[in-house]
C-alpha positions in Angstrom: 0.0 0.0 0.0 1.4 3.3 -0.9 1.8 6.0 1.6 -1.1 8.8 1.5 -2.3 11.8 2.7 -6.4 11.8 2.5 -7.4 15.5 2.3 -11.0 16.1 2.8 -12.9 19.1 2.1 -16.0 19.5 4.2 -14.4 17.9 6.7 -16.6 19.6 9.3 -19.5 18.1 7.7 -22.3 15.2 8.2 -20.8 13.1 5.7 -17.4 13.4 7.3 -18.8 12.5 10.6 -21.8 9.7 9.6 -19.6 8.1 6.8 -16.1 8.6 6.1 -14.7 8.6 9.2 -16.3 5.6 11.0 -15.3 4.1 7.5 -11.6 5.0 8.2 -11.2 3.9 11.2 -12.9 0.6 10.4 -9.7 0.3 7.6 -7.8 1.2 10.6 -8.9 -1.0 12.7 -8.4 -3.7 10.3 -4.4 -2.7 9.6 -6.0 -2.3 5.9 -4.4 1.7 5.6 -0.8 2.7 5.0 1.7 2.8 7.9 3.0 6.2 6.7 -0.8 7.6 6.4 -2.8 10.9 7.7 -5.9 12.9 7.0 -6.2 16.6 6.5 -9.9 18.3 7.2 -10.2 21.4 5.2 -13.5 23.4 5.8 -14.5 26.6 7.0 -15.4 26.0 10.7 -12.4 27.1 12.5 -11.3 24.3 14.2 -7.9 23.8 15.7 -6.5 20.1 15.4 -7.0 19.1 18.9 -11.2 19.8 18.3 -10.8 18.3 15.7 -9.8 15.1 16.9 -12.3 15.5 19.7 -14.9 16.1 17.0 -13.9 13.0 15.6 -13.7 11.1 18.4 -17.0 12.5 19.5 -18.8 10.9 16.0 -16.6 7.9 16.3 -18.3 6.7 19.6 -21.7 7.5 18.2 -21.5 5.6 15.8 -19.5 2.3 16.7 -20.3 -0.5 18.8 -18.8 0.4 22.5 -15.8 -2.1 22.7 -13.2 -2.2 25.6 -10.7 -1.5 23.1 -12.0 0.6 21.0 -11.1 4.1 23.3 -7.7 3.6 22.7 -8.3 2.5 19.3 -10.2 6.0 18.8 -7.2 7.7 20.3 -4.3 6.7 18.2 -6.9 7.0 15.2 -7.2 10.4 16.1 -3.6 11.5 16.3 -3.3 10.6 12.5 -6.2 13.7 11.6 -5.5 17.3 11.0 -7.2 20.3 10.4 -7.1 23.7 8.3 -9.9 26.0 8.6 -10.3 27.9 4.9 -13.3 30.2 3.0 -13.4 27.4 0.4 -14.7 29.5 -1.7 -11.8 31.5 -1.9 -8.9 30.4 -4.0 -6.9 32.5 -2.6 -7.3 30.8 0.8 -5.7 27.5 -1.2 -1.8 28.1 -0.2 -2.8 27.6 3.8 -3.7 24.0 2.4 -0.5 23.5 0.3 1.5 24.8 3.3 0.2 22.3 5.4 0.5 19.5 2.9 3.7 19.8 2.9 4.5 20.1 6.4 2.3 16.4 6.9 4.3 15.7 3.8 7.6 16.0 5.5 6.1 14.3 9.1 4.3 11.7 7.6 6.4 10.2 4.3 3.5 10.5 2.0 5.7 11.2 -0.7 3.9 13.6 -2.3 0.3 11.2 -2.7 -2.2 12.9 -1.7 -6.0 12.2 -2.5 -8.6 14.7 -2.2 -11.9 13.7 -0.9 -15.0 16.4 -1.8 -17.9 15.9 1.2 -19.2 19.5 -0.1 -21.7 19.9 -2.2 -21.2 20.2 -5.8 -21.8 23.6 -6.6 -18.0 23.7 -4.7 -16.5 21.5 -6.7 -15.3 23.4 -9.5 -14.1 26.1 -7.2 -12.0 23.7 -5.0 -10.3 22.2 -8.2 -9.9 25.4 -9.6 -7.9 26.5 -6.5 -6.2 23.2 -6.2 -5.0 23.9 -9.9 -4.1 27.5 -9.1 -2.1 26.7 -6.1 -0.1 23.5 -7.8 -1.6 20.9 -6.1 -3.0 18.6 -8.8 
């Protein structure tokens, strides 16, 4: 499995929270991800990483069957997840995300893989790609 960096945009979101992350940490939990892996959570709530994680952590025990292992589960889950509060709309805002792709970059080992995950809804998508293009990061 290749090293990656899953960058979600609407990270803040109830698909983030009902879906993509009990999904991820179900791959975690199953050693099916990459050992050099993180996610990034782009969206405009301003979140630092620590709420994110609790955020995360939060939706993760709604969601999963209460296990005696699964706290500590949740906990190292959560250290892989970051966050970057942006106006998405703005593609200007776009280099605070490149900045901080390459700092999990350099951390993490991704190797420059990164995937971008879209939870928004559509009318965004053209003006998250657009900024992804403008900023280098496609």
């Amino acid at each position: 499995m290749e090293n990656q960096l899953l960058v979600i945009f609407g990270a803040s979101g109830d698909l983030t929270s009902r879906k993509l992350i009990p999904a991820l940490f179900e791959l975690y939990n199953q050693q099916l991800l990459p050992d050099h892996f993180a996610i990034l959570g782009v969206s405009r709530t301003e979140y630092t990483d620590l709420q994110f994680r609790s955020k995360i952590a939060d939706d993760l025990m709604k969601v999963i069957e209460k296990k005696e292992n699964n706290a500590e589960h949740i906990d190292a889950f959560c250290k892989l997840a970051f966050y970057i509060a942006i106006e998405t709309a703005e593609s200007s805002d776009y280099y605070k995300v490149k900045d901080r792709i390459a700092e999990l970059e350099s951390v993490f080992h991704t190797d420059g893989n990164c995937i971008f995950y879209l939870a928004t809804p559509p009318g965004l998508y053209e003006v998250i790609a657009s900024g992804l293009k403008e900023n280098g990061l496609t």
